[in-house]
CHARMM internal coordinates of N, CA and C (Angstrom, degrees):
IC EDIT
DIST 1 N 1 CA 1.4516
DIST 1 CA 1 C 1.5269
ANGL 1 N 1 CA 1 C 108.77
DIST 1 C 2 N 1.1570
ANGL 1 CA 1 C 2 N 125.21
DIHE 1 N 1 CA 1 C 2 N 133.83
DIST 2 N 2 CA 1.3685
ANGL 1 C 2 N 2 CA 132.61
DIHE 1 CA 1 C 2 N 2 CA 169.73
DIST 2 CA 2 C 2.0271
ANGL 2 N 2 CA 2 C 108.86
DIHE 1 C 2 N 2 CA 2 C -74.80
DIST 2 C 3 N 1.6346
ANGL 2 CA 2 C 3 N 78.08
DIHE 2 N 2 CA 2 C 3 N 136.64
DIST 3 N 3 CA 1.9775
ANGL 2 C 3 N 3 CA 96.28
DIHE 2 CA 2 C 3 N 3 CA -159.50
DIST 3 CA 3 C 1.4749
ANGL 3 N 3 CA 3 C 79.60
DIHE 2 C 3 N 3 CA 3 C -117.46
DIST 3 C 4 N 1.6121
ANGL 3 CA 3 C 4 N 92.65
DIHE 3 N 3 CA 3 C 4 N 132.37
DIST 4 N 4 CA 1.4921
ANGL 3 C 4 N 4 CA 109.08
DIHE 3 CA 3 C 4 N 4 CA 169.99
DIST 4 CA 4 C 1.5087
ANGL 4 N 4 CA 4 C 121.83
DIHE 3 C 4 N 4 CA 4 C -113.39
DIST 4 C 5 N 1.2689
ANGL 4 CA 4 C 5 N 121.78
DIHE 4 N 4 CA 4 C 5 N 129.49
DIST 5 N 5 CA 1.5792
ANGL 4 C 5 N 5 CA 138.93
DIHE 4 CA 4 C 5 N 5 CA -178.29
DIST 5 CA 5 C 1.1784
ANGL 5 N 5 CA 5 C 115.12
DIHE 4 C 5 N 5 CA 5 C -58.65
DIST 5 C 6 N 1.6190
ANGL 5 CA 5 C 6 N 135.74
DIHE 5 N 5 CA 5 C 6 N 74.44
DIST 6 N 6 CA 1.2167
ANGL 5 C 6 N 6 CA 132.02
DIHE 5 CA 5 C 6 N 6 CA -155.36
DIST 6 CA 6 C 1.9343
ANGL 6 N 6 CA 6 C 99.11
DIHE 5 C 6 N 6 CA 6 C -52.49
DIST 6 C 7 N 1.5564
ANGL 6 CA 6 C 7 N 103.68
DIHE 6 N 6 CA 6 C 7 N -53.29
DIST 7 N 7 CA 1.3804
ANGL 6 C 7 N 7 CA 88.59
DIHE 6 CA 6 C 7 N 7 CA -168.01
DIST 7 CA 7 C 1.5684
ANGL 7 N 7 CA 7 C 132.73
DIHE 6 C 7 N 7 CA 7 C -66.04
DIST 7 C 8 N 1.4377
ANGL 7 CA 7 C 8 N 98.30
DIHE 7 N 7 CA 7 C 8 N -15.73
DIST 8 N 8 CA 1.6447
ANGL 7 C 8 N 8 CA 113.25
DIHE 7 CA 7 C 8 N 8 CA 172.03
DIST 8 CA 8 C 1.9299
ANGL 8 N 8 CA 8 C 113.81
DIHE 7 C 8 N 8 CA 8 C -71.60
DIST 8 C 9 N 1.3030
ANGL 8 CA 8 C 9 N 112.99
DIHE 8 N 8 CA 8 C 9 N -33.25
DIST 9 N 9 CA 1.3813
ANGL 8 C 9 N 9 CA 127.78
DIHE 8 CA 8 C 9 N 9 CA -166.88
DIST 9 CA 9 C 1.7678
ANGL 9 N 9 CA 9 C 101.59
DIHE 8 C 9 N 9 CA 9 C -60.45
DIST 9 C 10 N 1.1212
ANGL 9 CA 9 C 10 N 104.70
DIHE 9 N 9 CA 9 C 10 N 126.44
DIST 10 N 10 CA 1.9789
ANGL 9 C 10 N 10 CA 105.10
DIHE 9 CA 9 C 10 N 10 CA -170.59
DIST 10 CA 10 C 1.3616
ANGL 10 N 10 CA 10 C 99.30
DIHE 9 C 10 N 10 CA 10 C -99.71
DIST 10 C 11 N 2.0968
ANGL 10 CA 10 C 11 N 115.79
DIHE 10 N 10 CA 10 C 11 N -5.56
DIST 11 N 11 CA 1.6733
ANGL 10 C 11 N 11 CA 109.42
DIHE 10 CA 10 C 11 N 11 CA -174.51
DIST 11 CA 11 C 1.4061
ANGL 11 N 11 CA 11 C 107.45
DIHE 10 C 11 N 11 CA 11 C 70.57
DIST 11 C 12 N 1.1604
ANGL 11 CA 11 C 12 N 141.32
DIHE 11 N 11 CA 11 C 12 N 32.93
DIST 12 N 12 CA 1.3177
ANGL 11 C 12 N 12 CA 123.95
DIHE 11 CA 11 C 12 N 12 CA -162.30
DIST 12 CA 12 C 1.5115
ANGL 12 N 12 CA 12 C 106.46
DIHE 11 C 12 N 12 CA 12 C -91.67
DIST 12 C 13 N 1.8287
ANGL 12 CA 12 C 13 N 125.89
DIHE 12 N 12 CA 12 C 13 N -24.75
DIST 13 N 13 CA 0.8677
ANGL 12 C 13 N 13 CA 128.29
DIHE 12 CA 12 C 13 N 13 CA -167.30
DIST 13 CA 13 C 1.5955
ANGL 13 N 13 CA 13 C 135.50
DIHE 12 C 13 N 13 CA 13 C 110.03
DIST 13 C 14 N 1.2333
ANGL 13 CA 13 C 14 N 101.21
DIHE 13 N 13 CA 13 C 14 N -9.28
DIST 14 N 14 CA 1.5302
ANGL 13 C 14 N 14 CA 117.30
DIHE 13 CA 13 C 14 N 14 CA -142.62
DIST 14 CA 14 C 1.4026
ANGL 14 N 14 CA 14 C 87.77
DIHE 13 C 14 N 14 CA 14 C -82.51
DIST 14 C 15 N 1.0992
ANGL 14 CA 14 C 15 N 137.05
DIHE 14 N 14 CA 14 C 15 N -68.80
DIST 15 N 15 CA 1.1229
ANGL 14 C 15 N 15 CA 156.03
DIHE 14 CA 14 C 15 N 15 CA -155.12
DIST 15 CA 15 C 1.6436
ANGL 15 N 15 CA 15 C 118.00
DIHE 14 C 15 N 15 CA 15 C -69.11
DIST 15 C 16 N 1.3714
ANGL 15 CA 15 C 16 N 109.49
DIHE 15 N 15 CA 15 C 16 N -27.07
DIST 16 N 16 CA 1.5748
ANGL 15 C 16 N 16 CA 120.85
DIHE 15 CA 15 C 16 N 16 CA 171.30
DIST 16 CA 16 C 1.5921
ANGL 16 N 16 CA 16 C 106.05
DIHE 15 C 16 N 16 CA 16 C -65.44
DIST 16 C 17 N 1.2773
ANGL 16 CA 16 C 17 N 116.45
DIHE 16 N 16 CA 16 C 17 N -75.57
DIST 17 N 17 CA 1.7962
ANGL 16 C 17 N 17 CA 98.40
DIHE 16 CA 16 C 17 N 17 CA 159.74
DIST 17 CA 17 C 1.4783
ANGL 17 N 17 CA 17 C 138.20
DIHE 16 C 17 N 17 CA 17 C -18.54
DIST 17 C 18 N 1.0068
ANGL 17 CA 17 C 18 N 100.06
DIHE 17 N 17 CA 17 C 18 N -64.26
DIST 18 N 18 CA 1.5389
ANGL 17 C 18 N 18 CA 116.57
DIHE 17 CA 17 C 18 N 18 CA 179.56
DIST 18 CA 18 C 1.9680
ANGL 18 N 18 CA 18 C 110.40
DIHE 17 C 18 N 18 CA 18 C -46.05
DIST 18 C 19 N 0.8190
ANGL 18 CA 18 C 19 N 106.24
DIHE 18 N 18 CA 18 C 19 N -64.61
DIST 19 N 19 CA 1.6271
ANGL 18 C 19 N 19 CA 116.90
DIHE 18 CA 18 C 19 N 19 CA 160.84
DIST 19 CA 19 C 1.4636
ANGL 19 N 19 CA 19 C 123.05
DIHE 18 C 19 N 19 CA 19 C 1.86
DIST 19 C 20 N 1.3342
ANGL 19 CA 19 C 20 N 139.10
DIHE 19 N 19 CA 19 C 20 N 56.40
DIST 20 N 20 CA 1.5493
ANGL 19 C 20 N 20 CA 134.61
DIHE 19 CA 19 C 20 N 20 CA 163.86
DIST 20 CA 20 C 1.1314
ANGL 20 N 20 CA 20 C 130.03
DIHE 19 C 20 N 20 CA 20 C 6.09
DIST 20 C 21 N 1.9152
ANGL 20 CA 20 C 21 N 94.67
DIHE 20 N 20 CA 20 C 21 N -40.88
DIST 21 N 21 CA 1.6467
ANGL 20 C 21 N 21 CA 90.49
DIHE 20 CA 20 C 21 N 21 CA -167.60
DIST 21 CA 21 C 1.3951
ANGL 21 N 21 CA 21 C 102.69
DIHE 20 C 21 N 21 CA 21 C -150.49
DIST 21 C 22 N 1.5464
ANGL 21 CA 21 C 22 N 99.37
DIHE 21 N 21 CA 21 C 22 N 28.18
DIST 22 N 22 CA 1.6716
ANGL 21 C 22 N 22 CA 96.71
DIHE 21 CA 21 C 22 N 22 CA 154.13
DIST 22 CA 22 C 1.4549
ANGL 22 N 22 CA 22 C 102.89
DIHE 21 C 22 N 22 CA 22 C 88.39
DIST 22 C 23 N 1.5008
ANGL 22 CA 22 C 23 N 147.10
DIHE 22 N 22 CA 22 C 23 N 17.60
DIST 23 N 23 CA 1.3317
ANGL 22 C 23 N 23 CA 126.79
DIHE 22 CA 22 C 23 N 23 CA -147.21
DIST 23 CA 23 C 1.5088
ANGL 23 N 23 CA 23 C 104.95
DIHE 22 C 23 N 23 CA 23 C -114.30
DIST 23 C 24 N 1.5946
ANGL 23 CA 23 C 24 N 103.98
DIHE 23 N 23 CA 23 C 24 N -6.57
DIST 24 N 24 CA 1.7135
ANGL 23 C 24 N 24 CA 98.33
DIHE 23 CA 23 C 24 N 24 CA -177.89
DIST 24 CA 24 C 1.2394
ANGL 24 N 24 CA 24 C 96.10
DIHE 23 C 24 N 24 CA 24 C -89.82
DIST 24 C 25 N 1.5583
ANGL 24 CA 24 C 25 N 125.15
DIHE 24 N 24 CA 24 C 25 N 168.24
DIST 25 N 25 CA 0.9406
ANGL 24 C 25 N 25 CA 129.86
DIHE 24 CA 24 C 25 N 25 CA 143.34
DIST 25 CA 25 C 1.6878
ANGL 25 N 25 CA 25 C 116.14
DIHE 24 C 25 N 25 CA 25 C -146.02
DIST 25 C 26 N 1.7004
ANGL 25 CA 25 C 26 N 106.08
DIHE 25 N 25 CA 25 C 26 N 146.71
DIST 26 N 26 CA 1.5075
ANGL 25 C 26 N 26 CA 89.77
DIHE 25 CA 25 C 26 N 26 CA -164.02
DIST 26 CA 26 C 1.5737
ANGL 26 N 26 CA 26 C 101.55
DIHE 25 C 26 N 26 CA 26 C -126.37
DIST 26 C 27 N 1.9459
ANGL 26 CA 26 C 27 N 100.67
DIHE 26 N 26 CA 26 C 27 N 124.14
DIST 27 N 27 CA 1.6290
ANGL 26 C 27 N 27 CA 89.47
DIHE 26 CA 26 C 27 N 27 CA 178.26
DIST 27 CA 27 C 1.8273
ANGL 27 N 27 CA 27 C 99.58
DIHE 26 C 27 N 27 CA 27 C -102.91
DIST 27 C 28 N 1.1013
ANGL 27 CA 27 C 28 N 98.94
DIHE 27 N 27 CA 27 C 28 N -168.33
DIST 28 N 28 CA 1.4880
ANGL 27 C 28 N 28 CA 104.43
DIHE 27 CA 27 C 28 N 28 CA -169.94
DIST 28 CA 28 C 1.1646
ANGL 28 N 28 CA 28 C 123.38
DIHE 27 C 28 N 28 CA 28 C -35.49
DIST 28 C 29 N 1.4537
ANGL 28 CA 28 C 29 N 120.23
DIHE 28 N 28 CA 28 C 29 N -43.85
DIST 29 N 29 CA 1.4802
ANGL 28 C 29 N 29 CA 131.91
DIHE 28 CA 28 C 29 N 29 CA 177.97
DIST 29 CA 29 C 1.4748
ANGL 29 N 29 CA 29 C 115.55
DIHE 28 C 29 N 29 CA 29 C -148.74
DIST 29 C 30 N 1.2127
ANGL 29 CA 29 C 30 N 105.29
DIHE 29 N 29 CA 29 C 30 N 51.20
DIST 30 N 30 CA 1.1561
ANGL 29 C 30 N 30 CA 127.48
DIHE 29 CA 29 C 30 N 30 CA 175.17
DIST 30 CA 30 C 1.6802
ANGL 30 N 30 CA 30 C 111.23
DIHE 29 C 30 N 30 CA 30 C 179.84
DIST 30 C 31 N 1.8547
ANGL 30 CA 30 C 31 N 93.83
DIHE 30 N 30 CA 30 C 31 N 136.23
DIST 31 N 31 CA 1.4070
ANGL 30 C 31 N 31 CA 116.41
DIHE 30 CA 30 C 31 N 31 CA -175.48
DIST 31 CA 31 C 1.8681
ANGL 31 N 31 CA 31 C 108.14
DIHE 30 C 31 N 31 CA 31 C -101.21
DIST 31 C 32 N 0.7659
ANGL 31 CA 31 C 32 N 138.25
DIHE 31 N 31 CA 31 C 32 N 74.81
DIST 32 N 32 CA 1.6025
ANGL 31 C 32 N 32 CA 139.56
DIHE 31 CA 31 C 32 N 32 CA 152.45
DIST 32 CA 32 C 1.4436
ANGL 32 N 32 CA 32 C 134.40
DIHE 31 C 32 N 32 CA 32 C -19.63
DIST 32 C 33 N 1.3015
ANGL 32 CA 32 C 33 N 136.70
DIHE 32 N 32 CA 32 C 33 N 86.31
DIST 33 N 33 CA 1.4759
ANGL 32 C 33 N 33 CA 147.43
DIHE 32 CA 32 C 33 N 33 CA -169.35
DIST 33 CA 33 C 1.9281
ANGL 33 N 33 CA 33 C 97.46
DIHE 32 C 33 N 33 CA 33 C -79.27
DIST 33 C 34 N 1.1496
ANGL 33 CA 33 C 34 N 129.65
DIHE 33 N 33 CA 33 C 34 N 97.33
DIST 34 N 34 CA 0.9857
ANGL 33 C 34 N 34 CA 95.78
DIHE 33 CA 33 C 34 N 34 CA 174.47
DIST 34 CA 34 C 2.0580
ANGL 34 N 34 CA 34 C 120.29
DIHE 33 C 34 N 34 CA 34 C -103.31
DIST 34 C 35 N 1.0790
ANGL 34 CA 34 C 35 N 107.27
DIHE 34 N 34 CA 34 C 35 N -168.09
DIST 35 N 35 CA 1.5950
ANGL 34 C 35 N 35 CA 99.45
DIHE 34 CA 34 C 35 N 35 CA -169.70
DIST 35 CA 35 C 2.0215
ANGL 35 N 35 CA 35 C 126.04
DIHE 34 C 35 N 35 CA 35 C -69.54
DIST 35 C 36 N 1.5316
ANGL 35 CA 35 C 36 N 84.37
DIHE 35 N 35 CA 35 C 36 N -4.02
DIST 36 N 36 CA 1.6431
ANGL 35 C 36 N 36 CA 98.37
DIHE 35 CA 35 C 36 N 36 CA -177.80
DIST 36 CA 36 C 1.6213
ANGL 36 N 36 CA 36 C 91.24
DIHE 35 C 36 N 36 CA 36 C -80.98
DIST 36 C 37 N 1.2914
ANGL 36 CA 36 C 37 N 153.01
DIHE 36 N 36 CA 36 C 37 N -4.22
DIST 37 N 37 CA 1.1518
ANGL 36 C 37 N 37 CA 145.94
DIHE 36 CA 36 C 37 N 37 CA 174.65
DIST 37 CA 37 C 1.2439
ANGL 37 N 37 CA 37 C 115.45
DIHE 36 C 37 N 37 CA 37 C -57.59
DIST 37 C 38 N 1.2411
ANGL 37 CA 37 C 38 N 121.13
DIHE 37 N 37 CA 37 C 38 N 124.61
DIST 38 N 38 CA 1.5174
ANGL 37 C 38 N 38 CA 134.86
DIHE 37 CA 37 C 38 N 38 CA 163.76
DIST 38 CA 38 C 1.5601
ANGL 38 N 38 CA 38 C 142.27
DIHE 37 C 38 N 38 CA 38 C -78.04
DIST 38 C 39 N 1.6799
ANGL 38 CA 38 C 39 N 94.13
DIHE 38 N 38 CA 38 C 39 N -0.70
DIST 39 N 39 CA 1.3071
ANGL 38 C 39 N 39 CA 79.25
DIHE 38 CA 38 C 39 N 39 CA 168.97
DIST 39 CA 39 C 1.7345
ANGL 39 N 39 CA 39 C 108.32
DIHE 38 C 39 N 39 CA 39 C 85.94
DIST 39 C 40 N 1.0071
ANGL 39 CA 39 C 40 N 117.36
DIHE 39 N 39 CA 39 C 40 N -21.80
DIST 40 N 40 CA 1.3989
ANGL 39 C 40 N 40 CA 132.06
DIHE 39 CA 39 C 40 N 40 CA 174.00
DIST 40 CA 40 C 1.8167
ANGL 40 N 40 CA 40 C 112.42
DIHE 39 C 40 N 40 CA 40 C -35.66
DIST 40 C 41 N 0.7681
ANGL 40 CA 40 C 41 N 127.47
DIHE 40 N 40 CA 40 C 41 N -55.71
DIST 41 N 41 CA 1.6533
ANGL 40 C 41 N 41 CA 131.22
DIHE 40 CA 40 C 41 N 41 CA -171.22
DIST 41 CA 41 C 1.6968
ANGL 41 N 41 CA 41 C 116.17
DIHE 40 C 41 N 41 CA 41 C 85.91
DIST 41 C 42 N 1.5250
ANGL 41 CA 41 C 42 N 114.30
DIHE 41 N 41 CA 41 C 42 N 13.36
DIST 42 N 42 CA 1.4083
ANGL 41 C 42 N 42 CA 94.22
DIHE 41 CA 41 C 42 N 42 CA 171.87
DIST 42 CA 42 C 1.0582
ANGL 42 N 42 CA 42 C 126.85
DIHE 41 C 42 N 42 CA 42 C -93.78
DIST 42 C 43 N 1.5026
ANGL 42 CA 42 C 43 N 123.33
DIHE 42 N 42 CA 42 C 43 N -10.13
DIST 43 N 43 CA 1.6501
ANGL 42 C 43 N 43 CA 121.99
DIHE 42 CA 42 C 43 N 43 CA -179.64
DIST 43 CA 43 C 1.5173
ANGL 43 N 43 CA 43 C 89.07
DIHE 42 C 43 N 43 CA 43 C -95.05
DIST 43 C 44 N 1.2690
ANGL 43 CA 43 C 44 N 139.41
DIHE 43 N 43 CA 43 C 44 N 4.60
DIST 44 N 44 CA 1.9317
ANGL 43 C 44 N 44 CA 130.25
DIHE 43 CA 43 C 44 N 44 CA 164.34
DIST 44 CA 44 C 1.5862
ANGL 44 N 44 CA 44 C 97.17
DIHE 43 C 44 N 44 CA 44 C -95.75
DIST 44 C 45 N 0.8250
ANGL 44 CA 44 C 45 N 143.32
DIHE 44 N 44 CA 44 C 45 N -11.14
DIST 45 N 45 CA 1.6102
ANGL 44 C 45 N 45 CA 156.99
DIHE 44 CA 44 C 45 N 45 CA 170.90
DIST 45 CA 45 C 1.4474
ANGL 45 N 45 CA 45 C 101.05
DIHE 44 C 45 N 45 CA 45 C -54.09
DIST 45 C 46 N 1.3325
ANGL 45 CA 45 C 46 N 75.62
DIHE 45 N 45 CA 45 C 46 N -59.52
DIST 46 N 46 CA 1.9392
ANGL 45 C 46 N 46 CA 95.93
DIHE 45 CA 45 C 46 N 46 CA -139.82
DIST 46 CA 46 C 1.8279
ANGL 46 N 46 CA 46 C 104.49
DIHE 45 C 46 N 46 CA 46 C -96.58
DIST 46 C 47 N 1.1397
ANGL 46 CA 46 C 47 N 116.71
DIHE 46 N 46 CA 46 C 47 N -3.37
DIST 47 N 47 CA 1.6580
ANGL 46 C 47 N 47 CA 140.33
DIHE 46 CA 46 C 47 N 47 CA -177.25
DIST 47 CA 47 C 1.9878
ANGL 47 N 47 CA 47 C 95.07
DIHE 46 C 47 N 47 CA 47 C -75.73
DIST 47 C 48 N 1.4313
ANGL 47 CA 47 C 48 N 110.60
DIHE 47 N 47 CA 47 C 48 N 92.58
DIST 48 N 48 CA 1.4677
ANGL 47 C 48 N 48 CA 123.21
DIHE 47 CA 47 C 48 N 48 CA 164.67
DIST 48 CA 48 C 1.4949
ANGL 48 N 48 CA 48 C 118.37
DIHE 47 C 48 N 48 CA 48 C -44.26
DIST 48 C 49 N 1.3437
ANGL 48 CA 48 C 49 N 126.24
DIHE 48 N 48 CA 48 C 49 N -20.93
DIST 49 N 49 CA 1.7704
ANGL 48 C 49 N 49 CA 122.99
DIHE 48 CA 48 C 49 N 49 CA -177.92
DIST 49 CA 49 C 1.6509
ANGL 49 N 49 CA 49 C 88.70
DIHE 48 C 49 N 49 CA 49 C -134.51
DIST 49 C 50 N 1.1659
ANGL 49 CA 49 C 50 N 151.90
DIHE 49 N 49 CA 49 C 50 N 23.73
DIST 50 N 50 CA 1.3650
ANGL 49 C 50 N 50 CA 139.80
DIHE 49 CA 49 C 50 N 50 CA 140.87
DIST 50 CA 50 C 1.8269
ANGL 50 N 50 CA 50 C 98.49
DIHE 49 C 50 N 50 CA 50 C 97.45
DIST 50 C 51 N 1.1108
ANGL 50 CA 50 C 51 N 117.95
DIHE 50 N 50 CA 50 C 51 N 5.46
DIST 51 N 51 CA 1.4650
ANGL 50 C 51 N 51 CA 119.60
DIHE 50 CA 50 C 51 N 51 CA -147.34
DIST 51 CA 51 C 2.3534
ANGL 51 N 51 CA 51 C 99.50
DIHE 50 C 51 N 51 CA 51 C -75.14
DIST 51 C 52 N 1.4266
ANGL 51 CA 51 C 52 N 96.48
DIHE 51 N 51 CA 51 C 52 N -1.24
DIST 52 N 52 CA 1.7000
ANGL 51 C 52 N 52 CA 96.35
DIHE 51 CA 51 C 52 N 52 CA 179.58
DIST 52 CA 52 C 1.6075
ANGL 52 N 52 CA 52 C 92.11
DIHE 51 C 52 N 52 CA 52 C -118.93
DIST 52 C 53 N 1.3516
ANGL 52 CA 52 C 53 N 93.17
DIHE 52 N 52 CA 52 C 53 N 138.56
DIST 53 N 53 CA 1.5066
ANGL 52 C 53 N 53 CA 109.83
DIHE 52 CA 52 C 53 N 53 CA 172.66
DIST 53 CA 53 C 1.3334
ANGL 53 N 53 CA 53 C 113.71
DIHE 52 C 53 N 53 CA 53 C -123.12
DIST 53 C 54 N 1.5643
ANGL 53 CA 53 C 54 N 136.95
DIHE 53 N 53 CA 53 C 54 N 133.50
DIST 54 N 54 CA 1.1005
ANGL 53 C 54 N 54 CA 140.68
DIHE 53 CA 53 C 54 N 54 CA 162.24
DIST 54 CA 54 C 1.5076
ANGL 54 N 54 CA 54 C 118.66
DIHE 53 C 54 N 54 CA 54 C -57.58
DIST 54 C 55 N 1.6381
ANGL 54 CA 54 C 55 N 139.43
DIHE 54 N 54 CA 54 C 55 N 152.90
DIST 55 N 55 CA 1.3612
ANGL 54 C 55 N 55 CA 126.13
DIHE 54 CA 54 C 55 N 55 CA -166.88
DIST 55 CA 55 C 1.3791
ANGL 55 N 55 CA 55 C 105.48
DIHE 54 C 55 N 55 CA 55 C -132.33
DIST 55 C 56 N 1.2313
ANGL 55 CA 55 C 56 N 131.65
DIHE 55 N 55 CA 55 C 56 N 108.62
DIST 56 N 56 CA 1.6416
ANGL 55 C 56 N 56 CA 128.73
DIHE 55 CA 55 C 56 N 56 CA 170.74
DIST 56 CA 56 C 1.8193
ANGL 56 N 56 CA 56 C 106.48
DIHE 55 C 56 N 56 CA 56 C -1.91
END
COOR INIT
IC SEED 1 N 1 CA 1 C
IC BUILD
């Protein structure tokens, strides 16, 4: 599952789109990984300050 860096995360949005299968979700000040995540790597790609990490 991709682990997100609360303090690195700027919220910008970018990355909730991007999503295949729907798994981010972003509330005001907080970004949500949820368990339908695949593991995919495009919202850690596509993350401008590095703030999503992919997890063994």
């Amino acid at each position: 599952m991709v682990v997100v860096n609360h303090y690195q995360c700027l919220h910008c949005g970018g990355c909730v789109g991007l999503c295949p299968v729907n798994a981010l979700t972003l509330y005001e000040l907080h970004l949500e990984v949820s368990e339908a995540c695949t593991e995919c790597g495009i919202c850690v790609k596509f993350c401008p300050v590095g703030a999503l990490e992919g997890t063994p």
